[in-house]
C-alpha positions as CSV (number, residue, x, y, z in Angstrom):
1,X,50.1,46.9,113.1
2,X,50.1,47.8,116.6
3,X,49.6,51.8,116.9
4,X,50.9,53.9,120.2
5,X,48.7,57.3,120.8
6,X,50.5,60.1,123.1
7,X,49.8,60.3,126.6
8,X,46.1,61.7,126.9
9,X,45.4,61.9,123.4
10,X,41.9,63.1,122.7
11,X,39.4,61.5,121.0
12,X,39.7,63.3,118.5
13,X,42.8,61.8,117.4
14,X,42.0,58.2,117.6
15,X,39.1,59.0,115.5
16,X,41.3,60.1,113.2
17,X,43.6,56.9,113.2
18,X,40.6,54.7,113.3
19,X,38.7,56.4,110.3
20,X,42.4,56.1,108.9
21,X,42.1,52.7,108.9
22,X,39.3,52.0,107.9
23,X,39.9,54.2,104.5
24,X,42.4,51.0,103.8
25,X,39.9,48.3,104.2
26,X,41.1,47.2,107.6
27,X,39.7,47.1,110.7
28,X,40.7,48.8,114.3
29,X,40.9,47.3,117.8
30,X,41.3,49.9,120.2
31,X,42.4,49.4,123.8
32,X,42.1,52.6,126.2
33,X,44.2,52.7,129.4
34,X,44.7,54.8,132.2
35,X,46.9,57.0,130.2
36,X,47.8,55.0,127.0
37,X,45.5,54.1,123.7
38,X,46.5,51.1,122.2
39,X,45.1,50.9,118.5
40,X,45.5,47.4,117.0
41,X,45.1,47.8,113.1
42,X,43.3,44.1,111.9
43,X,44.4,43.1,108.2
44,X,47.2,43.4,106.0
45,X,48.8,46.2,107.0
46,X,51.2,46.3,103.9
47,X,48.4,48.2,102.3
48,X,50.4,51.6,103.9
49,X,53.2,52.5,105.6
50,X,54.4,53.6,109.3
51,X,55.3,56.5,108.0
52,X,51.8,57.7,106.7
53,X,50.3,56.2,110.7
54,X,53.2,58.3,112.4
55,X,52.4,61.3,110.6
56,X,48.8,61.3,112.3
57,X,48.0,63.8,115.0
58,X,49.1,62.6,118.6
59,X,50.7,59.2,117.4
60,X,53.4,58.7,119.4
61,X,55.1,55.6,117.7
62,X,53.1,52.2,114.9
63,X,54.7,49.1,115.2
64,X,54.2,46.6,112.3
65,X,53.6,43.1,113.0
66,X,54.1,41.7,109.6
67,X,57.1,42.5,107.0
68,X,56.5,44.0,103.7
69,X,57.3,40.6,102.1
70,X,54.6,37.6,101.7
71,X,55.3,35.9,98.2
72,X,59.3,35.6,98.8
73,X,58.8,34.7,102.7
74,X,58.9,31.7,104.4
75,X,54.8,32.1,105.8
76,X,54.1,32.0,102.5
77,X,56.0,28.8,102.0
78,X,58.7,27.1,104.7
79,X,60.4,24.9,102.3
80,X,63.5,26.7,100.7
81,X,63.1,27.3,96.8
82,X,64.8,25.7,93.8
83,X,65.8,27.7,90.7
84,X,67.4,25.2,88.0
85,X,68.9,26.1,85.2
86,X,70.6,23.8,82.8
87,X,70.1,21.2,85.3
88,X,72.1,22.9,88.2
89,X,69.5,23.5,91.2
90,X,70.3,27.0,92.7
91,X,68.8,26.3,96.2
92,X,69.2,22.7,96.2
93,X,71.2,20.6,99.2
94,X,74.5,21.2,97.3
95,X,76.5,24.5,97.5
96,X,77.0,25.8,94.5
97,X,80.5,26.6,93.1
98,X,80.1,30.0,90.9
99,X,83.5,30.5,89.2
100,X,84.5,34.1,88.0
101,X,87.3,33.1,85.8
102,X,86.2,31.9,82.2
103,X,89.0,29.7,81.9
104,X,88.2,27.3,84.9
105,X,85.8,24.5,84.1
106,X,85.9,22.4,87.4
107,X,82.8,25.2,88.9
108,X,79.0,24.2,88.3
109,X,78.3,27.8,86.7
110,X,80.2,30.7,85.4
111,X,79.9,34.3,86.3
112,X,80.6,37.4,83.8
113,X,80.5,40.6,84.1
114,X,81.3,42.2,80.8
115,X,80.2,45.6,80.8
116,X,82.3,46.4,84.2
117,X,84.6,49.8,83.4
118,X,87.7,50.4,84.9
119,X,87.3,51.4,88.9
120,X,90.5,53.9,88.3
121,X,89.3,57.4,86.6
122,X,93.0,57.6,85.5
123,X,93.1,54.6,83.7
124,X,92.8,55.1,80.0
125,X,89.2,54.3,78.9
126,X,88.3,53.6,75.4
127,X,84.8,54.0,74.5
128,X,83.3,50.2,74.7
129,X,82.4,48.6,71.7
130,X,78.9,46.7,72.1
131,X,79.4,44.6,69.2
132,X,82.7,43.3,70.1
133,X,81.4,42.7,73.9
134,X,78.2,41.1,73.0
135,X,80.5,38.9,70.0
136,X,82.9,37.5,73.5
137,X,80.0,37.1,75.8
138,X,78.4,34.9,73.2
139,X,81.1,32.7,72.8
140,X,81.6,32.4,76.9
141,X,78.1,31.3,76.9
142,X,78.3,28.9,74.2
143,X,81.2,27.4,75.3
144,X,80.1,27.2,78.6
145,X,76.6,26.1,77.4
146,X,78.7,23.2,75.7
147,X,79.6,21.9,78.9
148,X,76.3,21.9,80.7
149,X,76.9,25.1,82.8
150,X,74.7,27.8,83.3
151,X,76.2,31.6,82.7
152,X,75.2,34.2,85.3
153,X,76.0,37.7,83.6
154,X,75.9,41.2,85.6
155,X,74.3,44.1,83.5
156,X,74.4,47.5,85.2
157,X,71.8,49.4,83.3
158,X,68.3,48.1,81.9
159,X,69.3,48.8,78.3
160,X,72.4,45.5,78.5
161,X,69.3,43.4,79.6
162,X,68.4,42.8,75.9
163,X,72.4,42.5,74.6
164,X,73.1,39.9,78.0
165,X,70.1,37.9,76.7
166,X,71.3,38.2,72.7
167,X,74.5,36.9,74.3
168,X,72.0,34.2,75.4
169,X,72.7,34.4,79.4
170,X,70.7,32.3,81.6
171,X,70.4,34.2,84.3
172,X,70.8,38.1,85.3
173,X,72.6,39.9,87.9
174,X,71.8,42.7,89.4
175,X,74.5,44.2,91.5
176,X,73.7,46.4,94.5
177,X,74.4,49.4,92.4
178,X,70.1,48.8,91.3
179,X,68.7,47.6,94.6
180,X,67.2,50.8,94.4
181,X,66.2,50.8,90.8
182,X,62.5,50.6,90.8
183,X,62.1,50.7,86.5
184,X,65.0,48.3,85.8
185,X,63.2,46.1,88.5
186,X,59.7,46.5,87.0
187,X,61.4,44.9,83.3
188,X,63.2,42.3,84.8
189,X,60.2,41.3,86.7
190,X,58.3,41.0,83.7
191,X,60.7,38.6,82.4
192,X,60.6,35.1,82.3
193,X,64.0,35.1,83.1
194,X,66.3,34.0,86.7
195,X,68.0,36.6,88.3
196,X,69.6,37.7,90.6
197,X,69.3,40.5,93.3
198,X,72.3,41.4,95.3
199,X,71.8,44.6,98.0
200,X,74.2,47.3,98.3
201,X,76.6,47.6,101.1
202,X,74.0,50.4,103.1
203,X,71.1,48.3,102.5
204,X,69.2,46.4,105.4
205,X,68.0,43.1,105.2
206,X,64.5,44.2,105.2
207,X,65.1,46.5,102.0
208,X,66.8,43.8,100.3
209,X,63.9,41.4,100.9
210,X,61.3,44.5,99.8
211,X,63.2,44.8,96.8
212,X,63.1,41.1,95.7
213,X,59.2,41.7,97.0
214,X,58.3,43.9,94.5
215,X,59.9,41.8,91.4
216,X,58.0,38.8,92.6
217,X,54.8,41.2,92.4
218,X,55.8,42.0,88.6
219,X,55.3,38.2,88.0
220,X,59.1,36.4,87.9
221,X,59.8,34.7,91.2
222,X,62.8,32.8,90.1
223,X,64.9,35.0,92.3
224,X,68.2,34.3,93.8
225,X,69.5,36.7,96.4
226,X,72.6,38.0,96.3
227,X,75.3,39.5,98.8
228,X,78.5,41.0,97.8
229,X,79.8,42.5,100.9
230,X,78.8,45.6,103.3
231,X,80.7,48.8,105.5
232,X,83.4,47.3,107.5
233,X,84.9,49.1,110.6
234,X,88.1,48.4,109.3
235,X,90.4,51.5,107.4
236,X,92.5,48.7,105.2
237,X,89.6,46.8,104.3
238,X,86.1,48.9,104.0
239,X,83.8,45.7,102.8
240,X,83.2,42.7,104.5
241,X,81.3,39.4,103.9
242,X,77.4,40.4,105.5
243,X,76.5,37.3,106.8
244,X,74.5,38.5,109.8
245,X,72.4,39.0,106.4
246,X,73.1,36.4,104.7
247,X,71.3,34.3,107.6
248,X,68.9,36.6,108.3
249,X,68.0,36.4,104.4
250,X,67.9,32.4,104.8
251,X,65.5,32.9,108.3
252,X,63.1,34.8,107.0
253,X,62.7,34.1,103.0
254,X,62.5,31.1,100.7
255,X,64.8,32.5,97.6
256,X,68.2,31.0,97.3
257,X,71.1,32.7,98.5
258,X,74.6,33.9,96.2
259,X,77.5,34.6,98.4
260,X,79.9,36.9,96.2
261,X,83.8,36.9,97.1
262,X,85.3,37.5,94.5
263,X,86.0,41.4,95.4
264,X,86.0,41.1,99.9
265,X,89.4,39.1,100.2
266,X,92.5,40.0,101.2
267,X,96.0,38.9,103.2
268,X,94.1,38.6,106.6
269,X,90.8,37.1,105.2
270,X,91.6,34.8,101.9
271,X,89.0,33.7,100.2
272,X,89.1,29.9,101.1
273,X,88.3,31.3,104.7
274,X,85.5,33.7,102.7
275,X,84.0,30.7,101.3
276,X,83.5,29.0,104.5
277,X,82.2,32.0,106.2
278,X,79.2,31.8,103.7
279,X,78.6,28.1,103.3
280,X,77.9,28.3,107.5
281,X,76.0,31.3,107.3
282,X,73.5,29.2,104.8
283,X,74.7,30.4,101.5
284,X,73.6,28.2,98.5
285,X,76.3,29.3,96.1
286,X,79.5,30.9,96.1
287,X,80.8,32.9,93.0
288,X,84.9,33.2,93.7
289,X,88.0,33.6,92.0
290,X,89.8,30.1,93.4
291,X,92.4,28.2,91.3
292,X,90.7,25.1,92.6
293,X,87.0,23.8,92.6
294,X,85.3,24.6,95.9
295,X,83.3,21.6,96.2
């Protein structure tokens, strides 16, 4: 981390920042100019935050020089991870076709999302019944199973992890509603179990990678990433495909990448054109809503 003082500070002051430091088991390299002190903090400076440095008397600005990712990034390891499961390699050289329709059987996997409620507060809503969810999402598995196919299922709250792997899913998604869920992270990462980790349309890339970070810490690293769309400038349609993230995510990490259409198409951007939009911007699978295969 590269540390800025203000213009004159005293010494005083970068004391202060160097005992600072030191505290985390680091060491300092300071460089005094004419009117600048340039602190260079030695070590890994993921042990705190620029925040905590900027909040120091008379610092003007810290710069990191490393990301607050190591096991997911591509330092760590260059070559691009595999996740297979069932015998389809998420990560692989093949793109992954990722169907969202339970009927279709020409996709490599199959993607559920059964505990979704209606998005219109008018609708009528009947209270769901677990039992009877949990009782189709087994047979969806199992019939998918069958067929050598892998079932990715979204859960939106850490108590459906347990019914989603009852229902025997193989791996877990995590929408971008819980990028910022810290405790349903912490369980999943415990888990022995694939997943996968999509940001929410505010999210930066550099959260998104944080948050797959901090899994990884808990122990699983069989992590794909996941994007399902961010703001758009437009008033008709408000999400867009991300993939200034998408290849930012496949620059700077290992982890596969899931592209999700199934909900950013419309009449002026179909989800054929979607599709291909993702595969360039390095996407390893695609999870859609097409009548026919996407291979």
């Amino acid at each position: 981390m590269i540390i800025v003082m203000h213009k004159h500070a005293p010494a005083e002051a970068v004391a202060a920042v160097t005992d600072f430091i030191r505290s985390k088991g680091l060491r300092e390299h300071v460089s005094r100019g004419d009117e600048r002190t340039i602190i260079g903090a030695v070590g890994d400076e993921r042990v705190f935050q620029v925040q905590e440095i900027e909040a120091l008397p008379h610092v003007e600005r810290a710069i990191r020089v490393l990301s607050n990712w190591r096991i997911i990034s591509r330092e760590t390891q260059a070559e691009d991870s595999v996740i297979t499961v069932r015998g389809v390699a998420f990560g692989g050289a093949k793109i992954l076709s990722v169907t969202a329709l339970p009927d279709r059987t020409d996709a490599d996997a199959l993607f559920l999302d059964p505990f979704r409620l209606p998005d219109n507060p008018y609708a009528e809503q009947q209270p769901p019944n677990e039992k009877e969810q949990i009782r189709l999402l087994r047979g969806n598995t199992a019939a998918n199973h069958a067929a050598g196919r892998p079932v990715l299922v979204r859960i939106r709250d850490v108590r459906q992890i347990e019914a989603a792997l009852q229902a025997e899913a193989d791996i877990l998604y995590l929408g971008g509603e819980l990028m910022a869920n810290r405790a349903l992270q912490d369980e999943i990462g415990r888990l022995n179990t694939p997943l996968v980790l999509c940001k929410d349309k505010h999210h930066s890339t550099d959260e998104w990678l944080t948050a797959a970070e901090h899994i990884a810490l808990k122990g699983n690293h069989q992590i794909i990433l996941g994007e399902s769309g961010t703001l758009s400038f437009s008033p008709r349609h408000p999400h867009r495909l991300d993939t200034d993230a998408l290849v930012r995510a496949r620059r700077l990490c290992r982890l596969p990448v899931l592209a999700n259409i199934t909900r950013l198409h419309h009449s002026d951007m179909p989800q054929e054109i979607l599709r291909k939009l993702a595969e360039a911007a390095g996407a390893n699978a695609v999870v859609h809503t097409l009548n026919t295969s996407i291979r």
